[in-house]
C-alpha positions in Angstrom: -3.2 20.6 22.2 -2.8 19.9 18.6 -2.9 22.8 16.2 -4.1 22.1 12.2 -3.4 25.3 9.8 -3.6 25.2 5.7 -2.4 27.9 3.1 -2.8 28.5 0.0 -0.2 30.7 -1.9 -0.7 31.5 -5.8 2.0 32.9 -8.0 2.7 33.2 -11.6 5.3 30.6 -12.2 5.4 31.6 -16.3 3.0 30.5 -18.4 0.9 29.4 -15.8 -1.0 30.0 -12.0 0.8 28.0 -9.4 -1.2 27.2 -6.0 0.9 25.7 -3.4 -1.8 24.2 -0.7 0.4 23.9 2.7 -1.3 22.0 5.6 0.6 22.1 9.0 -1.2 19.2 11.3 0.9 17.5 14.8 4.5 18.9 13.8 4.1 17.9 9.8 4.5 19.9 7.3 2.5 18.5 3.7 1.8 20.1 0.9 0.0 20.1 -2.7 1.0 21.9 -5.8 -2.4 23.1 -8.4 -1.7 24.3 -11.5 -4.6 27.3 -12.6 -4.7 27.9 -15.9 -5.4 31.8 -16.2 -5.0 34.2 -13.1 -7.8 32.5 -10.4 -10.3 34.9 -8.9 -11.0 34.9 -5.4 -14.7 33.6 -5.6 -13.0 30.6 -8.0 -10.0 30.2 -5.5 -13.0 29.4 -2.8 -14.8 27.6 -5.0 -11.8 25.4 -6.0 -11.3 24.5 -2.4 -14.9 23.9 -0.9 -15.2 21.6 -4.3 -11.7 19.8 -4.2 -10.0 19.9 -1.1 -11.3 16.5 -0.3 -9.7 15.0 -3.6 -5.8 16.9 -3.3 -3.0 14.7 -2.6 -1.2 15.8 0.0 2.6 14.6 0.0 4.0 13.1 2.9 5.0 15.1 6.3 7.9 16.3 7.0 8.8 17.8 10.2 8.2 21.3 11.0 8.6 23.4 14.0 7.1 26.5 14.1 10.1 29.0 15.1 9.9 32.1 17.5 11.3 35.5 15.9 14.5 36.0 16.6 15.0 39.4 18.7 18.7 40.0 17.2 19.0 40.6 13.8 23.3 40.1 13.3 22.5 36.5 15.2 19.7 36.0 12.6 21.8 36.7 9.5 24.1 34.2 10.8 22.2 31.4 11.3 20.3 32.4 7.9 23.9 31.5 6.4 24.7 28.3 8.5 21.5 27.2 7.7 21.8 27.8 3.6 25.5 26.2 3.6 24.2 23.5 5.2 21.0 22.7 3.8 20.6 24.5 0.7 18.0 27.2 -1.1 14.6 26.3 -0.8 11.6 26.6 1.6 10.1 23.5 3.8 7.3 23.6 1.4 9.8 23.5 -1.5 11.4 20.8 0.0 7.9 18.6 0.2 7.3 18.9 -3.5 10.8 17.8 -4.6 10.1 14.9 -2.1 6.6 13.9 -3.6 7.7 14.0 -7.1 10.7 11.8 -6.1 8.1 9.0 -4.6 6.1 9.3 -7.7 9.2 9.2 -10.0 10.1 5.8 -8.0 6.8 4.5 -8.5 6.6 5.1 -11.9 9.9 3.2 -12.4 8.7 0.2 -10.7 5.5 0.4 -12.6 7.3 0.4 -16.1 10.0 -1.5 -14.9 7.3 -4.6 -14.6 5.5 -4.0 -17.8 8.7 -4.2 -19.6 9.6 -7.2 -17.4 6.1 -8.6 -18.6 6.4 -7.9 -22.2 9.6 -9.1 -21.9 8.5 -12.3 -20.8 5.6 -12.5 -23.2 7.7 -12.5 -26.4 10.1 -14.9 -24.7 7.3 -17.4 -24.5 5.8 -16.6 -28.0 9.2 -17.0 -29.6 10.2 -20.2 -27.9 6.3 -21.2 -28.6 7.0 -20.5 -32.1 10.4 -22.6 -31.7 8.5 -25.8 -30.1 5.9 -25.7 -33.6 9.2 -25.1 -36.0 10.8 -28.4 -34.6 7.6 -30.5 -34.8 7.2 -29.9 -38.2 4.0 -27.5 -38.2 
């Protein structure tokens, strides 16, 4: 059986109210970043969400695996320390963000990167347009 869960954590992340929608659907973990402007309310949080869940962008999954608690806490500590050396600081949820804003990064290159291309090729044509009339004698 498939299991679906979303949360929603806010924070202060100076000057402004982050909220960080994470949805946890068939072993993927994607998430959403909202920026509030002043402190949200809990009647506007609820609000906010029956109005524009529908319209978030959700980055892409990544996988997740929920994981057990672990019953000994010197074992924990050192796989908490394997697990930073090898991976680095940062939460799952963390991680989907810097992913999302890589892909849109990359798709804003290739965006400008062909209207440069284009306006490139537009004033090569105008200039070797205006070339063509200089040499007939216009």
């Amino acid at each position: 059986m498939d299991k679906f869960s979303v949360g929603l954590t806010v924070f202060f992340n100076n000057p402004f109210w982050v909220g960080v929608f994470e949805c946890i659907s068939d072993g993927n973990l994607s998430v959403c970043k909202v920026t509030f402007g002043s402190e949200p309310k809990d009647y506007e949080l609820y609000s906010f969400i029956k109005e524009n869940y529908l319209n978030l962008s959700f980055s892409q999954g990544v996988a997740f695996e929920l994981k057990r608690a672990v019953k000994n806490p010197k074992k924990a500590q050192r796989d908490i320390k394997k697990q930073i050396e090898s991976r680095g600081i940062g939460t799952k949820s963390q991680m989907a963000l810097k992913a999302q804003i890589e892909q849109f990064k990359t798709e804003r290159k290739t965006i400008r990167k062909q209207s440069l291309d284009a306006e490139k090729l537009r004033k090569f044509k105008l200039k070797q347009q205006k070339k063509k009339e200089k040499h007939k004698g216009r």
